[in-house]
DODO-913152 format. One line per field, with one value per residue (C-alpha): residue number from 1; residue in one letter; x, y, z. Coordinates in steps of 0.2 Angstrom, whole numbers, plus 2048, in hexadecimal, padded with zeros to 3 digits. Each point is the difference from the previous one (the first is absolute). Layout:
BEGIN
doro	NUM	...;
vexba	A	...;
xx	X	...;
yy	Y	...;
zz	Z	...;
***
This chain:
BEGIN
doro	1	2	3	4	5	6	7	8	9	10	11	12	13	14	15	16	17	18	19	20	21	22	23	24	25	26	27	28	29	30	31	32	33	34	35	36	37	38	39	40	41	42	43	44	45	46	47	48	49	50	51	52	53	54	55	56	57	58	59	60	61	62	63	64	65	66	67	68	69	70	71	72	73	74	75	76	77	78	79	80	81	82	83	84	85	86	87	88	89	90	91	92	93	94	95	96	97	98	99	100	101	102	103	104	105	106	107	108	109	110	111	112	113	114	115	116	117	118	119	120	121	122	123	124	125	126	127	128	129	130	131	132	133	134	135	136	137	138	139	140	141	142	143	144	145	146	147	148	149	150	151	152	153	154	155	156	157	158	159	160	161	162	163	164	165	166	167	168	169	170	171	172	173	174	175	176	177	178	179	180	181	182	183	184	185	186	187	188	189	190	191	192	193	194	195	196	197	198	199	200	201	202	203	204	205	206	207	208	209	210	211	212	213	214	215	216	217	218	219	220	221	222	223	224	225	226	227	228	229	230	231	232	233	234	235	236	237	238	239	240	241	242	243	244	245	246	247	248	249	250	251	252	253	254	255	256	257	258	259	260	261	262	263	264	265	266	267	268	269	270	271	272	273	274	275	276	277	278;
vexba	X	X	X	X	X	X	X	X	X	X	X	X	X	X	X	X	X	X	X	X	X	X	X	X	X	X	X	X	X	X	X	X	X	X	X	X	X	X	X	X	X	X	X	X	X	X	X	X	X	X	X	X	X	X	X	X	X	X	X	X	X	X	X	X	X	X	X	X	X	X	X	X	X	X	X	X	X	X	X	X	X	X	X	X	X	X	X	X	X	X	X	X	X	X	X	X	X	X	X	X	X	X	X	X	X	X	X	X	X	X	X	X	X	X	X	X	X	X	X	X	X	X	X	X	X	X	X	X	X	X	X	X	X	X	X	X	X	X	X	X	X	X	X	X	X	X	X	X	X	X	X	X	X	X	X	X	X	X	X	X	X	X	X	X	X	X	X	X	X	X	X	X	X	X	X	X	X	X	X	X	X	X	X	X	X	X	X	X	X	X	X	X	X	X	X	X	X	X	X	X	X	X	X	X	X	X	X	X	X	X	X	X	X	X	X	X	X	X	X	X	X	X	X	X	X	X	X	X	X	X	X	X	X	X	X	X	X	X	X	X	X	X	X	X	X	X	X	X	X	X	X	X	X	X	X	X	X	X	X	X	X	X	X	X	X	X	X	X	X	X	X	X	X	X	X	X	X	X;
xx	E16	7F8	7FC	7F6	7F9	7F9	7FA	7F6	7F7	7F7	801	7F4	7F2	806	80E	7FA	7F4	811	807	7F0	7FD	816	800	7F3	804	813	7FE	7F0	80C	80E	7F5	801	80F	805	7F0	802	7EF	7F9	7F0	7F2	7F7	7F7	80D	7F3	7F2	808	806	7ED	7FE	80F	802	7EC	806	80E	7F6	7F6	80F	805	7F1	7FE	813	7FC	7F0	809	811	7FC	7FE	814	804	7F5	80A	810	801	7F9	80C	80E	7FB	7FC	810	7F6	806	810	80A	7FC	803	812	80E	806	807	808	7F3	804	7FF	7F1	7F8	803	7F9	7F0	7FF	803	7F2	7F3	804	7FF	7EE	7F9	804	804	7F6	7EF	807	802	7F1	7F5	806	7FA	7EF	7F1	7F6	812	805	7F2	803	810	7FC	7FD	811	804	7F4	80A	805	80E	809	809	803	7EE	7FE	809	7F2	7F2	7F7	7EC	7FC	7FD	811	808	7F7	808	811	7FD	7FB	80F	80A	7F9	802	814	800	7FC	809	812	7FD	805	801	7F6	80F	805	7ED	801	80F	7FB	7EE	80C	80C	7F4	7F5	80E	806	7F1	7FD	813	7FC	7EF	807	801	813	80C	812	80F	7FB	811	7FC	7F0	807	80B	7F4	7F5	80E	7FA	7F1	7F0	805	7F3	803	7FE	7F1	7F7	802	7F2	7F4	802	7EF	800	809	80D	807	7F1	802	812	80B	7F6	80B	7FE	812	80C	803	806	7EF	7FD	810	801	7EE	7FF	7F6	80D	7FD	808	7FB	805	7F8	7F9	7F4	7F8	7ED	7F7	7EF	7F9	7F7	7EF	7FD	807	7F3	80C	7F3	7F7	810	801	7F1	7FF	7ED	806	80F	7F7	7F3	80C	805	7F0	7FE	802	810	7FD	80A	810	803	814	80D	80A	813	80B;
yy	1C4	7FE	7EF	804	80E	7F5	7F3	80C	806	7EF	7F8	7F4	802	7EE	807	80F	7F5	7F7	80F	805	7EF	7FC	810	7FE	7EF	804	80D	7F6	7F4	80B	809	7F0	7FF	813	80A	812	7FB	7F1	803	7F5	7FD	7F2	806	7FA	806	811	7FC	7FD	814	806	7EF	805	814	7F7	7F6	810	809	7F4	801	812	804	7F1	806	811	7FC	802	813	7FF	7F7	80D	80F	7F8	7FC	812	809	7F7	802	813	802	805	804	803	7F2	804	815	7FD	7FA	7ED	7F6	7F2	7F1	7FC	813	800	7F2	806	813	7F6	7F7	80F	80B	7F3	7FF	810	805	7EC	7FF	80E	80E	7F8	7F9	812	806	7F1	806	813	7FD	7F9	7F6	7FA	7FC	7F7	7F5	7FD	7FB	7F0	7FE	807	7F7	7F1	7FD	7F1	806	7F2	7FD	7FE	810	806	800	803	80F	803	7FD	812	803	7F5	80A	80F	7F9	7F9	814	808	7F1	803	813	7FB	7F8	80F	80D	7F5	7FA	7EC	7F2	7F1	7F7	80B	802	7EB	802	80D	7F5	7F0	80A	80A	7EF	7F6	812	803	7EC	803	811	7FA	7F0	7FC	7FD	807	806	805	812	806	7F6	806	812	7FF	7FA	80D	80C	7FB	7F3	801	7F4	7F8	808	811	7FB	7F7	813	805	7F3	809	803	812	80F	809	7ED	7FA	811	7FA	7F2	7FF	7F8	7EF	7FA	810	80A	810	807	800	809	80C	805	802	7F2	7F3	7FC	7F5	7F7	7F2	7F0	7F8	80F	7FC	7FD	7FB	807	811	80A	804	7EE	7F8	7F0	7F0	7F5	80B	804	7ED	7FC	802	807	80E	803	804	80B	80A	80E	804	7FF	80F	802	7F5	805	7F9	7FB	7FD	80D	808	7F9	80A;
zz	669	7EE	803	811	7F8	7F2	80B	80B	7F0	7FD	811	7FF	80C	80C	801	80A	808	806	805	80B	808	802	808	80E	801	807	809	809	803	806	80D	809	800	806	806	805	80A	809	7F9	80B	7F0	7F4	7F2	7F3	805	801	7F1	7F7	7FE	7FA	7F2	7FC	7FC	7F9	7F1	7FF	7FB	7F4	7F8	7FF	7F9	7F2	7FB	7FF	7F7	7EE	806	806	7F0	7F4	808	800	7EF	7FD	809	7FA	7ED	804	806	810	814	807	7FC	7ED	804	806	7FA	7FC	811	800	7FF	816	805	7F3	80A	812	7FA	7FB	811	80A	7F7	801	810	805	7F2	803	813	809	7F9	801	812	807	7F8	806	812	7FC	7F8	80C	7F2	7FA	813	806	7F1	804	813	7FA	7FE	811	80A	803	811	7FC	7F3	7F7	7EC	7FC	805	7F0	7F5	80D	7F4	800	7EC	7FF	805	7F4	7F4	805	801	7ED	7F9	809	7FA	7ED	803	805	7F0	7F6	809	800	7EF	807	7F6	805	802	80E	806	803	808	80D	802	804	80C	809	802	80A	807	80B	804	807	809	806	805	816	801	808	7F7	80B	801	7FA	7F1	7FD	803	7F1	7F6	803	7F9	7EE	801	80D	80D	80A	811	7F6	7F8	80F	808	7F2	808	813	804	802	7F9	7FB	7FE	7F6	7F5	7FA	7F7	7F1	7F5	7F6	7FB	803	810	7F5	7FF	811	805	7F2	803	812	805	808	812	80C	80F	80C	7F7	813	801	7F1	801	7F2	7FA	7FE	80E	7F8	7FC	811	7FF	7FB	7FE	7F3	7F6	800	7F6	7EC	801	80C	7F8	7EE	80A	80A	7F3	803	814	80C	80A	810	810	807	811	7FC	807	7F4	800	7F9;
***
């Protein structure tokens, strides 16, 4: 655990290029061969939106890293957060604490609240807008949003005291963790069950992308089901209902183009002509 630990505090920059491009490259691959959905689509030019919010990402989080690296170093110097308050653990249950607060400060925090706060939500619509949820999906987040995500993921920093060790870590998981929930296949749904147990499955997370409430209002975790279940906000539903979307912006071909998509925080709700399925 040392020796992961070690590697995930200089991974070299290729490698979580590697990572990023492996990840969506096998589970593209892989939606081919078991598709929850026989999407009638040009998969790459869905695609050209979500890889475009994709790069915009990247930029965004590298142009912003030396903030995580500054506060690690801080907090772990200062003897700063609540990995430092409590006592010693075992270096794996040390590890897997880390994991599980960032993903509940990095992820699942500023997830709910995204859904809560208008100006917040409308960012995050972006995201929602998709009607063919597949893999590329996983990173489809306006610029603004991936600026949002980046502050709460700082703040998470602070408040759990994290090593940047485990902050790589949890960047690296989470990335092929939501390429895998994201992803248009289709598991046996005992198996995806279980899973859901411990780890978001991707019939539970693709319940979040229903187009309309309370479904869209729920499942917001990254990497682990607990939050969800602990706080309330696990909901379940038969995955050959699912529609993807969101009702206030029901025009496909709009949420397919990048120029759209960057204006849409900014755009009044439009009407839906879809009938809610619940």
């Amino acid at each position: 655990m040392e020796v992961l630990l070690n590697y995930f505090e200089t991974i070299p920059s290729l490698h979580r290029s590697i990572i990023l491009v492996g990840g969506l490259a096998f589970f593209w691959l892989l939606e081919g061969a078991l598709p929850l959905f026989k999407f009638n689509y040009s998969k790459w030019r869905h695609a050209l939106p979500n890889l475009f919010f994709t790069v915009t990402t990247i930029i965004i989080n590298f142009a912003l890293a030396f903030l995580l690296l500054k506060s690690s170093d801080w907090v772990m110097a200062n003897r700063f957060g609540l990995l430092n308050w409590g006592p010693d653990l075992p270096l794996g249950i040390y590890i897997i604490t880390g994991l599980l607060l960032m993903d509940f400060f990095g992820a699942y925090v500023p997830h709910f609240i995204e859904h809560r706060v208008k100006p917040l939500w409308m960012i995050h619509l972006v995201h929602h807008s998709d009607h063919k949820v597949d893999t590329t999906t996983a990173n489809r987040h306006h610029p603004l949003e991936s600026v949002v995500r980046f502050v709460f993921t700082l703040i998470g920093v602070w408040i759990i005291g994290a090593p940047i060790g485990i902050v790589m870590l949890y960047q690296s998981i989470s990335l092929v963790a939501t390429q895998f929930t994201h992803a248009n296949i289709s598991l046996p749904k005992k198996l995806d069950k279980w899973i859901s147990y411990v780890l978001v499955s991707p019939d539970m997370h693709k319940i979040h992308h229903h187009y309309v409430l309370p479904y869209t209002d729920s499942n917001y975790g990254n990497i682990f089901s607990v939050w969800d279940r602990l706080l309330g906000t696990f909901k379940a539903m038969d995955r050959e209902k699912l529609v993807y979307g969101v009702d206030v912006f029901p025009d496909e071909k709009n949420n397919s183009r990048i120029s759209s998509l960057l204006i849409q925080p900014f755009q009044p709700y439009q009407k839906s002509t879809k009938k809610s399925q619940s």
